[in-house]
MISE-195745 format. One record per residue: residue in three letters; x, y, z of N, C-alpha, C, O in turn; residue number from 1. Coordinates in pm, whole numbers, plus 50000, padded with zeros to 5 digits. Example, Ala and Ser with C-alpha at 12.3 -4.5 7.8 and 13.67 -1.06 7.14 Angstrom:
BEGIN
NUZA   code     n_x     n_y     n_z    ca_x    ca_y    ca_z     c_x     c_y     c_z     o_x     o_y     o_z   pos
NUZA    ALA   51319   49431   50780   51230   49550   50780   51320   49670   50780   51424   49668   50846     1
NUZA    SER   51285   49775   50708   51367   49894   50714   51290   50003   50787   51341   50114   50804     2
This chain:
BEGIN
NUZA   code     n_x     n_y     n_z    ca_x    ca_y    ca_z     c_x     c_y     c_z     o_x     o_y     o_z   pos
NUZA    UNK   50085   49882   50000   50000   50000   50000   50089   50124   50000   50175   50131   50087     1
NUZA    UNK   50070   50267   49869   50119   50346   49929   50073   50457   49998   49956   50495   49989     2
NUZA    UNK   50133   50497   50047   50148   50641   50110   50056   50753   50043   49960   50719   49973     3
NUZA    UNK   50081   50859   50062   49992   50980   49974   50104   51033   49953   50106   51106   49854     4
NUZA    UNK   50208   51022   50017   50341   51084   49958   50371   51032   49849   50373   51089   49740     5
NUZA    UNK   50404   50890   49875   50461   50806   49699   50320   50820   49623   50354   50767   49517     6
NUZA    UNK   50238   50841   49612   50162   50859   49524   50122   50977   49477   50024   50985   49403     7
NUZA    UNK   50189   51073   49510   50203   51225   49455   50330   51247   49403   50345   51319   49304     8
NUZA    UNK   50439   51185   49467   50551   51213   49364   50557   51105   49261   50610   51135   49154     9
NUZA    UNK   50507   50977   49278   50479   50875   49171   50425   50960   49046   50488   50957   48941    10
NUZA    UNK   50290   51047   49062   50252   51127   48947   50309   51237   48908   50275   51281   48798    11
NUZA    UNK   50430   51323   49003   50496   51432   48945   50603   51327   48857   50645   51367   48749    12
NUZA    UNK   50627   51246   48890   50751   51181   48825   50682   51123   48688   50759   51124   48592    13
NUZA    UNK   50578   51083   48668   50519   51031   48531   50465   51138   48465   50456   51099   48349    14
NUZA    UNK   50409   51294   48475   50364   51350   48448   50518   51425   48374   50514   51470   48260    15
NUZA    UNK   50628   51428   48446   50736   51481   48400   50813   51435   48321   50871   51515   48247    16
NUZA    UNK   50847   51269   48307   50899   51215   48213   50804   51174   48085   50854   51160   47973    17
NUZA    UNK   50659   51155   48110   50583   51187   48017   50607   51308   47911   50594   51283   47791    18
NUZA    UNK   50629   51390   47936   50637   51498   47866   50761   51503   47823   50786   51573   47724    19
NUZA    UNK   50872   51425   47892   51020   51444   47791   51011   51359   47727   51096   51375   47640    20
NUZA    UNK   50927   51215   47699   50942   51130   47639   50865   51198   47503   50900   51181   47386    21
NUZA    UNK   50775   51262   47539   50688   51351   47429   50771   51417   47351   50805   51364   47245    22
NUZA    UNK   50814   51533   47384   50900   51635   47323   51043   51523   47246   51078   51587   47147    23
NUZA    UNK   51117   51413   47253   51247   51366   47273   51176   51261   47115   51242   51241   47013    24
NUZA    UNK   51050   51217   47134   51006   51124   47053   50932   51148   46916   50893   51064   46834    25
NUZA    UNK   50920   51330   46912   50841   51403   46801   50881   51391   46670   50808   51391   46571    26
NUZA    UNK   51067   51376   46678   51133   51331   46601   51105   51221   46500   51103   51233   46377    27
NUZA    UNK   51082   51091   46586   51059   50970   46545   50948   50949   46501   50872   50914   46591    28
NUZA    UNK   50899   50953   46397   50732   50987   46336   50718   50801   46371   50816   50729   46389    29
NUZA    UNK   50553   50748   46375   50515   50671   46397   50552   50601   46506   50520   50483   46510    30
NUZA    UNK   50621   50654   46607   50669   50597   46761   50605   50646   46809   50589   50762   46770    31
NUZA    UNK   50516   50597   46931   50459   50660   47044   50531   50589   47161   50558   50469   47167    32
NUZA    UNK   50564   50708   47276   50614   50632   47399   50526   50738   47514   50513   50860   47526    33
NUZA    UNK   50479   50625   47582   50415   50692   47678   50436   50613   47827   50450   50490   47824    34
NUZA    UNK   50439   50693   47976   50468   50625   48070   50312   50627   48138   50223   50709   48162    35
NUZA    UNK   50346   50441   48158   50196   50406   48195   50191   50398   48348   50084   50438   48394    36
NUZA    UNK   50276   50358   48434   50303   50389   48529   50397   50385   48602   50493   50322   48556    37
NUZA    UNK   50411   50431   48709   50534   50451   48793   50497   50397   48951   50383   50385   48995    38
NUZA    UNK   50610   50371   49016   50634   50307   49125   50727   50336   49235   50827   50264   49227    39
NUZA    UNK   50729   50408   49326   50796   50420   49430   50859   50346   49554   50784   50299   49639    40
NUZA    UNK   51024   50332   49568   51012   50252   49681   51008   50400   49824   51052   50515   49823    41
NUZA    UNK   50927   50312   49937   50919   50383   50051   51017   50504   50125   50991   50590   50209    42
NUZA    UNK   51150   50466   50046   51231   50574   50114   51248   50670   50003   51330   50760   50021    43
NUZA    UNK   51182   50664   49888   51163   50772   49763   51327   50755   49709   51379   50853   49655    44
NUZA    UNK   51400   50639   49723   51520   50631   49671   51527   50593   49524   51615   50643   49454    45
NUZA    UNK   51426   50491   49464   51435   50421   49356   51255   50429   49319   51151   50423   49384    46
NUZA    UNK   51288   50442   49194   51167   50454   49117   51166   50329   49013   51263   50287   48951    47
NUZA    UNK   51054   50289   49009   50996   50176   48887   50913   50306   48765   50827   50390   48793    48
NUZA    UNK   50985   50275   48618   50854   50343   48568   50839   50220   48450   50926   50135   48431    49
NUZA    UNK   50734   50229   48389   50642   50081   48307   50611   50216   48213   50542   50315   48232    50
NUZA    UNK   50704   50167   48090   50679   50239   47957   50607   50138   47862   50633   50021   47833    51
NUZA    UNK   50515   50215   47828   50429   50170   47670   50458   50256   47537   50480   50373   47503    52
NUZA    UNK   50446   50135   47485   50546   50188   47288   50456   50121   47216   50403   50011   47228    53
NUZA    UNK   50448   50205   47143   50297   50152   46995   50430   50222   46868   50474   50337   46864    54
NUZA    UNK   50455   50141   46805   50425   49988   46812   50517   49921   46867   50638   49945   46863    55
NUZA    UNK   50438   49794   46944   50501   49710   47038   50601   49634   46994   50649   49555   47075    56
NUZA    UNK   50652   49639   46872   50767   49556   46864   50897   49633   46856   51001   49570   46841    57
NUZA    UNK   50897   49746   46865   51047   49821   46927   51017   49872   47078   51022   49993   47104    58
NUZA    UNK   50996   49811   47139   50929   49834   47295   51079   49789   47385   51144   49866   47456    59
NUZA    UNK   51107   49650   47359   51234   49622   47399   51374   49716   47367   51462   49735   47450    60
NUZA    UNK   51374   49778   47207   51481   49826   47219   51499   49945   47268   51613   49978   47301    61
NUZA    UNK   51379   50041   47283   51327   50148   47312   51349   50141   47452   51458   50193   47473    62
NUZA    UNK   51285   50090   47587   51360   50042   47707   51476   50000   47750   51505   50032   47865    63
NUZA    UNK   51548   49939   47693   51688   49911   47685   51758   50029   47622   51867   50048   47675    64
NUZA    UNK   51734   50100   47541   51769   50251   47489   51751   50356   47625   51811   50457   47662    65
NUZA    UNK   51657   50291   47668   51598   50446   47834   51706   50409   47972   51745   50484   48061    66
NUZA    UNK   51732   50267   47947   51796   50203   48062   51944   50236   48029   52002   50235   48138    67
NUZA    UNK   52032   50266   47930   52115   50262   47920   52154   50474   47912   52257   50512   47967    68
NUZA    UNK   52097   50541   47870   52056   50665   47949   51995   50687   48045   51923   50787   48040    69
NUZA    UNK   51997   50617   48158   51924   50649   48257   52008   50779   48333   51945   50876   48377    70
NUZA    UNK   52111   50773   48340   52182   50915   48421   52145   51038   48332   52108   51134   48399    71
NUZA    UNK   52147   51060   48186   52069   51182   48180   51957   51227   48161   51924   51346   48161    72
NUZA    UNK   51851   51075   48133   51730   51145   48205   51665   51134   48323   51545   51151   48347    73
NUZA    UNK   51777   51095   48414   51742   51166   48552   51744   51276   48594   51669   51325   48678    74
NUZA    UNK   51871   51348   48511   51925   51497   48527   51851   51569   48479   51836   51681   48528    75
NUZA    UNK   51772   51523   48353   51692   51612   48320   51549   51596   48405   51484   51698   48425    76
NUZA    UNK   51512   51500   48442   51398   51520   48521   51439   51598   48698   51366   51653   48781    77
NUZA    UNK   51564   51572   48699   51627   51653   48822   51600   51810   48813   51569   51885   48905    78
NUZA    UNK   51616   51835   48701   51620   51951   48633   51476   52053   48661   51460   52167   48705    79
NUZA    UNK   51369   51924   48601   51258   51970   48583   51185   51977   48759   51103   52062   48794    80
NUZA    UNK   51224   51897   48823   51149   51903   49006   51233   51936   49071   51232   51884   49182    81
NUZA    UNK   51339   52026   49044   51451   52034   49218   51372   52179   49290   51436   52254   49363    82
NUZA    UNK   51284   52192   49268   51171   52256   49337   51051   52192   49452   51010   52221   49565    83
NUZA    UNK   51023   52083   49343   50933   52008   49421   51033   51858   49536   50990   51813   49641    84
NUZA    UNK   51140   51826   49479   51181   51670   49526   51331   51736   49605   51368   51851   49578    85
NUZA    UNK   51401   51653   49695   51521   51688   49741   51569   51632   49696   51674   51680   49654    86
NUZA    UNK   51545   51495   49664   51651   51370   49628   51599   51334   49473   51479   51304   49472    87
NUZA    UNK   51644   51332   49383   51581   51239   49281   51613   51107   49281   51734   51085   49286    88
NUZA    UNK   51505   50968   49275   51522   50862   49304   51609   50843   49124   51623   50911   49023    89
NUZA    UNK   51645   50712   49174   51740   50614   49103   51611   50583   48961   51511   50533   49011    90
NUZA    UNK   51602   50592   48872   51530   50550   48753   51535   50358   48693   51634   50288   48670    91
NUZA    UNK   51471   50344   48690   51471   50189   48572   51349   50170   48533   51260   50154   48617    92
NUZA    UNK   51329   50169   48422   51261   50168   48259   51189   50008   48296   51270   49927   48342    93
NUZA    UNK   51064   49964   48280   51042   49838   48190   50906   49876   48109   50842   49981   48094    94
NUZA    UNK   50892   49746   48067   50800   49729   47913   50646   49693   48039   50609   49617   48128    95
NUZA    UNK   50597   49840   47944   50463   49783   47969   50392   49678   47913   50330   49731   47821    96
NUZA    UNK   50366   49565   47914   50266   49512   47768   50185   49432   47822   50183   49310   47810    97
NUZA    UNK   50081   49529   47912   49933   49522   47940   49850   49545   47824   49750   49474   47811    98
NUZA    UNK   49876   49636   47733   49809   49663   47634   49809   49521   47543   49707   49475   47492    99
NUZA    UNK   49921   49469   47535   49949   49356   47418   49861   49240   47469   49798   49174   47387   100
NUZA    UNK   49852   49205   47637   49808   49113   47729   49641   49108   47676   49567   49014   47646   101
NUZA    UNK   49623   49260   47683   49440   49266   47638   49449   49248   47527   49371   49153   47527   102
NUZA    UNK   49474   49255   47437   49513   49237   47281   49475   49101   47265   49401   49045   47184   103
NUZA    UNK   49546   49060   47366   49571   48875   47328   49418   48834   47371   49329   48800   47293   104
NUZA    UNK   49408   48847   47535   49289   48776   47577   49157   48854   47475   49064   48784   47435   105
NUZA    UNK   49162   48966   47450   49008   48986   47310   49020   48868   47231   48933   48781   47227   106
NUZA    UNK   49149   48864   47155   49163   48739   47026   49087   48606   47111   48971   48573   47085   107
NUZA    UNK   49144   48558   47183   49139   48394   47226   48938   48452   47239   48867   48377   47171   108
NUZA    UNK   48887   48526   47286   48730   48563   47348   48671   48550   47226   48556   48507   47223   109
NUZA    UNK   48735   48584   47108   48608   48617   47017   48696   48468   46912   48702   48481   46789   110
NUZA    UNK   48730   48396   46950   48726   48266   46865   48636   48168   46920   48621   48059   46865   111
């Protein structure tokens, strides 16, 4: 269960890398990356965020691309809250594919 704390900086932190993933991805016509959610551990040291990519089959390299920059877009999300946060937690990227999961169970429902 969390807190009302991790669950307010859980949404400054998705609301903020949301928007760099926006602006960073405008480039790449037919990529969408969007952060579906985020996760806090209790001492606000380390963050989980669960990225979704349409289309789902550069999802892996696209996460493994976020994981291997993770120090500067921490800095830049450091950048964007050293107003709101003291500490910026530790970042790691995974694949959302809840979307793909419903995808699947519709198919198997309507055979």
């Amino acid at each position: 269960m969390e807190t009302t704390r991790q669950q307010k900086i859980s949404r400054l932190i998705q609301k903020e890398l949301g928007e760099m993933f926006q602006r960073q991805t405008q480039a790449m016509h037919g990529t969408l990356v969007s952060v579906s959610a985020v996760r806090i551990s209790p001492d606000m040291s380390v963050c989980r965020a669960y990225i979704s990519v349409f289309p789902s089959e550069r999802s892996a390299e696209i996460v493994k691309n976020l994981n291997q920059n993770m120090r500067q877009i921490r800095y830049e999300l450091g950048t964007r809250v050293r107003h709101q946060l003291r500490i910026i937690p530790e970042l790691t990227f995974y694949v959302d594919d809840s979307l793909d999961y419903i995808e699947h169970i519709d198919n198997l429902l309507k055979q």
